[in-house]
N, C-alpha and C positions, 0 to 999 in steps of 0.2 A: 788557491786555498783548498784546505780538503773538505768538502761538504759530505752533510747527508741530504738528502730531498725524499721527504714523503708525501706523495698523492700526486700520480701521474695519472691523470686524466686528463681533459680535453684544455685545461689551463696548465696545469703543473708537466705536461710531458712538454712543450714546446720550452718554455720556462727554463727547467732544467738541459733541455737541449743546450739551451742557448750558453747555461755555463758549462758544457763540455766545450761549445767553440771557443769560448772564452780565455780555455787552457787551463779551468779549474777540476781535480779531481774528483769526480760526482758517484756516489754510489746512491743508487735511487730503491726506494722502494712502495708496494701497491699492496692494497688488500689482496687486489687479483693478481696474483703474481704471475700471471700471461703478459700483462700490460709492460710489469717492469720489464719481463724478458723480452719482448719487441722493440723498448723506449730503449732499452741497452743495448740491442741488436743494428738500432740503428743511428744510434749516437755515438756511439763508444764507452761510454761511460759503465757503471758496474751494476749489475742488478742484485739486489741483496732480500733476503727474507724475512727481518725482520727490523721495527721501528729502532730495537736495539741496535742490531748490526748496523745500519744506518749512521748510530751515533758515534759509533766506536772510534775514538782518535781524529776527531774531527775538528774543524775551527770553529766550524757552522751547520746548525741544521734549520733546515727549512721547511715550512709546513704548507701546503697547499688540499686541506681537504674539504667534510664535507658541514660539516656544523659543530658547535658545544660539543656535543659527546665526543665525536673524532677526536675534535682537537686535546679534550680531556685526555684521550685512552694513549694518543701517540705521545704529548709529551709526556707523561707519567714512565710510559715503555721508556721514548731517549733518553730521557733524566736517567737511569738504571743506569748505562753506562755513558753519556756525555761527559769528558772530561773537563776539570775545572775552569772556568775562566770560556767557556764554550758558550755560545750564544745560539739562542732560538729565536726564531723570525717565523711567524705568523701570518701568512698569507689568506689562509681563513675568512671568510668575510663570520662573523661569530656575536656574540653578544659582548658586552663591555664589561659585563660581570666576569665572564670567564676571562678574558684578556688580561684582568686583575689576578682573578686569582693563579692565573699561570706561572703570570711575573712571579706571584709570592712563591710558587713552590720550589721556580727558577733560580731563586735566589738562596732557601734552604739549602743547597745545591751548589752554589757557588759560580752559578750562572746565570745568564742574563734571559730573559723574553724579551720580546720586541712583536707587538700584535700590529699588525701591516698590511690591511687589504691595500687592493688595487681594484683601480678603474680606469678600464678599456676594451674587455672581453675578450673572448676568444682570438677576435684578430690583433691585438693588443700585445696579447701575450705570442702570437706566433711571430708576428713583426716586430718583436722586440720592444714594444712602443707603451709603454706598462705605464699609469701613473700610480704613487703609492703614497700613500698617509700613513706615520708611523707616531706610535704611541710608546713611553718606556724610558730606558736611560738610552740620553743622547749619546755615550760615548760607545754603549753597546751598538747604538745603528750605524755609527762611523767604522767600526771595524766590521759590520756588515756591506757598508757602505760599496765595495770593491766587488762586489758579487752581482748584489741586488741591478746594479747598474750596464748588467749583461743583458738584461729584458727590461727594466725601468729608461724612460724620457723623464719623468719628474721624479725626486724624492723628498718628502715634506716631512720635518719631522713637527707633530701637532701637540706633545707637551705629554704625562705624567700616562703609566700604563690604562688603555680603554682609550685614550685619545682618539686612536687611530681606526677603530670600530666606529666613534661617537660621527667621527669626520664621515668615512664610510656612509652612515645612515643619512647624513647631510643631503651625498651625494647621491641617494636613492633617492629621498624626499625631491629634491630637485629631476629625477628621472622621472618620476612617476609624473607629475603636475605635465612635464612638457612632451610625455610622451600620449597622454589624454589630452592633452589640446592641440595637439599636431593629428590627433586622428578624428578629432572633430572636425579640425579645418579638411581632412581631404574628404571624410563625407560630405559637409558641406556642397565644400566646392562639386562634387560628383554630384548632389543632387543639385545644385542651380544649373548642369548644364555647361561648367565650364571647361576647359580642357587644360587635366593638372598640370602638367610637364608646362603650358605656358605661364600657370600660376605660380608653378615654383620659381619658375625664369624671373617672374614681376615680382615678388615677397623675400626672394632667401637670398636677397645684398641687402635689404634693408631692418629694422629693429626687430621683424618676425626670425631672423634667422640661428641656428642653432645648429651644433652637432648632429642634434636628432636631422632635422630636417634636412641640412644634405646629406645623410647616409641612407633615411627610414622615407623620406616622402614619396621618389617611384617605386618601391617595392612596396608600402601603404595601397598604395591609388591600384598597385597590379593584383594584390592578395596574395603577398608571397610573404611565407614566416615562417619557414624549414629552413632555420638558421637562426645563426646569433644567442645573445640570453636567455637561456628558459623560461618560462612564465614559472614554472615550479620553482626554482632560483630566486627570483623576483617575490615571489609572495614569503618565503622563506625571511628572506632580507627584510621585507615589507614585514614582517610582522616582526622578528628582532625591534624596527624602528617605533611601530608602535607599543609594544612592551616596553621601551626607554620610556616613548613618550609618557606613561601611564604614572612612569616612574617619578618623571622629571616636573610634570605638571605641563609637557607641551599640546596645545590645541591645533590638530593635524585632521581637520574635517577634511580637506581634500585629497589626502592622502590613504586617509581612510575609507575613503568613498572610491579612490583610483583600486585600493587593495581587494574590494569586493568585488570589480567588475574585472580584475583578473579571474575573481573565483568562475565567473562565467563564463570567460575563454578555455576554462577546465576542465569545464562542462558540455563544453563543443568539442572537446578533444583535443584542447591546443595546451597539452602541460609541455610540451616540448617545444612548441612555437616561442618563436623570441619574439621580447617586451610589446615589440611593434604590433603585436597581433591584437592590444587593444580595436585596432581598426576593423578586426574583425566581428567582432560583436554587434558593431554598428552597420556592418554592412549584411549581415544576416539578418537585423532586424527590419533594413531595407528592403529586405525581398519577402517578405511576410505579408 
């Protein structure tokens, strides 16, 4: 297929790598247009300068950037020259409002949107191991379908455009709860005295076990979170879900309680620490 891909950063460069191995024609482009030319340097793929050129004569364009506004500016740019019958895919984690009105403009257009985060992070997307929830016309993410599935393990298509935003926030909601109680349990544990690595050994084959926990519990217990998710990211997303919430009428105390005590990883200097750096907070306040 001929693609365009905009937003090569630390998710969309590997991403896009992966449909040049693919055999699909990719011309990729970045705000920072150093990044395209390094991501083309060493992929093969074509590095272009603008959201237009990106669209120009293509099947498909894809979107990996940074919130609302991005995702407003770039498809407005592709739609200029996307030709008809041309579908946008939305990698974006974004709000659900906008995911709506993208579809519509997409459509004036005579194109499709398809709003599609993913979850699996950074290593996720470089291992090709990407799950995705997609929102929109089903027929538009089947002819996506053959792309997406060069960096995607899962593809869910979750029903009418916003779906796949609303999925998204789900799966935040579900982060945030287990990523505060997987770092209460290793304080805990550190302060009764026990020795975590035997603790994970005894807990993570039985009901406590989780994603989180065998990826996040020895780097928890070590204080290591120069990697992975952003907390800036994470509170970003976190508040998208609570803005739905507000919308929708959902009661997310715990979520909204996990979202403040990121603000105070923020505070300690961990905007660039991943999720897991909740554990952080508590372990500073341990040595007080």
């Amino acid at each position: 297929m001929k693609i365009g891909f905009a937003g090569l950063g630390v998710m969309g460069a590997p991403m896009a790598g992966h449909l040049v191995r693919a055999g699909h024609q990719v011309s990729g482009y970045n705000r920072t247009s150093a990044k395209a030319l390094a991501w083309a340097a060493a992929t093969g793929g074509t590095a272009v300068e603008s959201p237009q050129k990106a669209a120009e004569a293509v099947d498909l364009v894809i979107l990996c950037v940074g919130n609302d506004a991005d995702v407003r500016q770039v498809t407005i740019a592709a739609l200029e020259t996307a030709p008809e019958g041309c579908v946008l895919v939305d990698h974006t984690t974004t709000s659900a409002r906008v995911a709506r009105e993208m579809a519509d403009l997409a459509r004036e257009s005579n194109c499709a949107f398809v709003d599609a985060p993913v979850s699996g992070g950074q290593a996720g997307a470089e291992n090709g191991q990407l799950s995705v929830m997609a929102g929109g016309d089903p027929a538009a993410l089947s002819r996506a379908m053959p792309a997406l599935q060069a960096y995607a393990k899962a593809i869910q298509h979750m029903g009418p455009a916003g779906s796949g935003q609303l999925t998204k926030m789900v799966n935040q909601i579900c982060i945030a709860g287990v990523v505060q109680g997987l770092a209460e349990a290793v304080h805990f544990a550190e302060r009764a005295g026990l020795d975590t690595d035997a603790v994970f050994g005894a807990i993570s084959k039985g009901a406590a076990q989780s994603w989180q926990m065998d990826n996040r519990w020895a780097t928890m217990a070590r204080g290591e979170f120069d990697f992975g998710f952003a907390v800036d990211w994470m509170r970003k997303d976190l508040g998208l879900v609570l803005d739905e919430a507000r919308s929708n009428g959902s009661h997310l105390a715990v979520t909204a309680l996990v979202d403040q005590f990121y603000s105070e990883v923020q505070a300690m200097g961990g905007t660039r620490w991943d999720t897991s750096s909740l554990a952080a907070r508590l372990q500073d306040r341990a040595k007080r």
